[in-house]
C-alpha positions, 0 to 999 in steps of 0.5 A: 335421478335423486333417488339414491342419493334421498335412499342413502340419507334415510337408511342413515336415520333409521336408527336416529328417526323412527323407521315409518317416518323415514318409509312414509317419507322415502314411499313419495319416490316410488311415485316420482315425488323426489323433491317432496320425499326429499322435503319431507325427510328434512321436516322430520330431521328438523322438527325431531331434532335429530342430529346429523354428521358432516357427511350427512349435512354434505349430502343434504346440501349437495342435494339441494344445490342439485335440486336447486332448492333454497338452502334459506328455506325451511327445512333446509336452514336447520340443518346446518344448526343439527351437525354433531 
């Protein structure tokens, strides 16, 4: 259900964030474990400090809304703070 969007966020990073941190992180859909896929690559983004868009930071937080995950727990409070 999430799938696509989680996709898209990842091969946005492949040149920001090493490409075997992104397939570990996007493998956990194959075995319909969005949320977690989608947690792990949020970890990664925070603890790498990488930097995200605008357009990147409204897909993060349009997937939490839909999710329905807390934008106040880790790793989703960083992001905002990583917006370039």
């Amino acid at each position: 259900m999430f799938s696509e969007k989680i996709n898209q966020l990842g091969k946005a990073l492949e040149d920001r964030l090493n490409p075997a941190l992104v397939e570990g992180a996007l493998d956990y859909i194959q075995h319909n474990e969005e949320p977690l896929a989608f947690e792990i690559l949020c970890d990664h983004i925070s603890e790498y400090d990488i930097s995200i868009t605008s357009e990147e930071y409204e897909l993060i937080t349009s997937l939490v809304e839909d999710m329905r995950l807390d934008i106040n727990a880790a790793p989703f409070k960083y992001m905002k703070s990583l917006v370039i």
